[in-house]
Phi, psi and omega in degrees: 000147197279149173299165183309288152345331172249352175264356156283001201229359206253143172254164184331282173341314198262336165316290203308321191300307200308328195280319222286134175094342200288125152314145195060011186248126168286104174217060169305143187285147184249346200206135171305151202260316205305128189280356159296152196271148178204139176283137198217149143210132227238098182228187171314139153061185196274329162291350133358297194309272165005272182323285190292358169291315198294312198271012163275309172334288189313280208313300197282023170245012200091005214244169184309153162295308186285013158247346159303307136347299187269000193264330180278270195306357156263026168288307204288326180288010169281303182281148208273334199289319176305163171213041181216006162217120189033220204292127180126330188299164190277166199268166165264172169332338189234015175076012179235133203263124199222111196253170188222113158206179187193160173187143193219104225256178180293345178287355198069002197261120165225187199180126180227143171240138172221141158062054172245143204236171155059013184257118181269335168235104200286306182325316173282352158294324175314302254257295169282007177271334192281343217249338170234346177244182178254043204224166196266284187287148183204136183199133197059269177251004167264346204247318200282303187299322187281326170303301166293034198235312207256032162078031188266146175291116165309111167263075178342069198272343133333102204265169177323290197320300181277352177279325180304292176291329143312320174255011145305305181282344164285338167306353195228281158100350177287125176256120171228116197299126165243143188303104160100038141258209180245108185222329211190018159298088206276154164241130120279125176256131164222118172257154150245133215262207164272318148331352180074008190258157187242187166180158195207164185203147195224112156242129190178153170274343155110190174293143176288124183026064187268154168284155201308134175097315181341090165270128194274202173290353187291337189272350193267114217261127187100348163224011178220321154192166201219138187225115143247129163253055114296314188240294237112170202238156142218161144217197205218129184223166194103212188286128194267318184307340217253338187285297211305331160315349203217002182040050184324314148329297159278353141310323178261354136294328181287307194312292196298337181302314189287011179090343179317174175258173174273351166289319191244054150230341145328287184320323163241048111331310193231067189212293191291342164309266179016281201277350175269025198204095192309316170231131176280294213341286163306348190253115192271103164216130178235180200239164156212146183201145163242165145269214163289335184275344168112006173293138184235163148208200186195169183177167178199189202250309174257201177263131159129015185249117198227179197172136165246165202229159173197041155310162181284328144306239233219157192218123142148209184263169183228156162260124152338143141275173199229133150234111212235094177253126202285000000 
C-alpha cells in the first residue's frame, strides 16, 4: 500500500488509477452517467433511509428540494433512539445536549443555528434564520431566544437512555472520538427537486462529550455543507474540526464547477483531509455530493462510511469508496 506522502503527491486522474487493487478500496459505480436533470435525494448513514422516505414523498409530488431537506431530516432529529441528532443525542461534557445545523437553498440563501439548547429542530430554526433575519448564524442563548420568538417549543432533550450512558462516561470522563459510531454521526441531506433546483440541510448534535461550547462543521456553510445551483451540492460527516479546516464542502463544489465528478471531487476532498492531518488513523470524514443532473458520489478516509440514495433507479444504502491506511 502506497505511504501517505506519495499518495499525496498523486493528481486527481492519477488517485483514481492508483485505487485500482488497493486493498480496502470499493469500486462499485457511485453515480448515474445520464446528462438529464433526475429528481434525486441523497443524506448520511443509516439514518438517511427515513430521512429520504419523507423528502422523496416531497419531491415526487412536485414540492421543493428544500422543504424535502428539511422534512427528511427532522424525522431523524425526532428520534429518540439515535444519539448523535437531536433528541436523544448524546450530551457534552458537562451534560447538556447542544445542536448545530445550517440549510442552504438554489438561491444561495442559507441559514445555521450552533450551541443551540432545548430546541427540538434546530434545522427549521436554521431554516427561519436564512428566511427572516438578515443574518447567517445564530448562536447560543441567541439562536435560543430567536427560536422562541419564532414559536418553537422549549424541549428537554436529553432522554432516560442517554443520561444513562453519560454517566457511564462520567466514571472515566475519558474523551475519545471513536470511528463510524454515533459519537459524531451527522445527518446531511441533498435534494435535486423536478424543478431542476438543488438545497441541502445539516444536522447533528455534534461529538458525544465534547467540551462545553464546542462547535463542529455542521452549522457552517462551505464546510459542513455547500449549494451552487449551477454546479451541486455536499456535505461532510465525521470529525467536524478536520472539514472545517479545509471548507470541506465547498471544495468539492468547486472541484465540480472545474469538471470533477461528484465521486472524484469527494476524493479529493478528502486527499486534502489527508495531507492536512499528520495522523489519520483516528479521524473519520466522509464527503457526500450530487450535481445539477442528480449524479452523486461519495468517499471517506476509512471503511465502514455508508449513504442512502432515494431515485427513480434505486432506494436504499450504499457503502463509500475508501482510502484506508493502516
Amino acid at each position: 500500500m502506497k505511504k501517505r506522502r506519495e499518495f499525496i503527491k498523486q493528481s486527481s486522474v492519477g488517485l483514481g488509477m492508483a485505487l485500482i487493487g488497493m486493498p480496502g478500496i470499493k469500486l462499485e459505480p457511485t453515480s448515474i452517467s445520464e446528462k438529464t436533470k433526475k429528481p434525486i435525494i441523497i443524506s448520511t448513514w443509516n439514518h438517511g433511509l427515513p430521512c429520504n422516505d419523507i423528502g422523496w414523498a416531497i419531491i415526487n409530488k412536485g414540492g421543493s428540494a428544500l422543504d424535502a431537506v428539511e422534512k427528511g431530516v427532522m424525522v431523524v432529529e425526532s428520534d429518540p433512539t439515535g444519539t448523535s441528532v437531536g433528541l436523544g443525542g448524546a450530551p457534552d461534557r458537562d451534560g447538556h445536549v447542544t445542536l448545530d445545523a445550517c440549510i442552504m437553498d438554489d438561491k444561495h440563501n442559507c441559514g445555521g443555528v450552533a450551541f443551540l439548547e432545548n430546541i427540538e429542530h434546530p434545522i427549521s430554526v436554521a431554516r427561519k434564520v436564512m428566511e427572516d433575519t438578515p443574518h447567517v448564524l445564530l448562536v447560543g442563548e441567541g439562536a435560543y431566544e430567536f427560536a422562541r420568538e419564532k414559536g418553537f417549543e422549549h424541549k428537554n432533550l436529553l432522554t432516560e437512555e442517554s443520561k444513562k450512558r453519560y454517566e457511564k462516561w462520567l466514571s472515566e470522563s475519558q474523551y475519545k472520538p471513536i470511528i463510524n459510531i454515533e459519537n459524531h454521526d451527522t445527518i446531511g441531506a441533498l435534494a435535486l427537486d423536478k424543478d431542476g433546483n438543488l438545497s441541502g440541510a445539516c444536522t447533528t448534535s455534534g461529538l458525544a462529550y465534547k467540551m462545553h461550547g464546542r462547535v463542529g462543521d455542521s452549522p457552517i456553510i462551505g464546510a459542513g455543507l455547500f449549494v451552487d445551483n449551477e454546479v451541486g451540492a455536499a456535505c461532510a460527516t465525521g470529525v467536524g474540526e478536520a472539514v472545517i479546516r479545509i471548507a470541506g464542502s465547498a471544495l468539492v463544489v468547486e472541484h465540480m464547477r472545474m469538471g470533477k465528478s461528484p465521486q472524484e471531487a469527494c476524493q479529493i476532498a478528502i486527499e486534502r483531509v489527508i495531507s492536512k492531518n499528520k495522523n489519520i488513523k483516528d479521524i473519520q470524514v466522509g464527503f457526500l455530493a450530487i450535481d445539477k443532473y442528480g449524479n452523486y458520489g461519495a468517499y471517506s478516509i476509512h471503511e465502514g462510511f455508508n449513504f442512502a440514495i432515494y431515485n427513480d433507479d434505486f432506494q436504499g444504502l450504499k457503502d463509500s469508496e475508501y482510502f484506508f491506511l493502516k
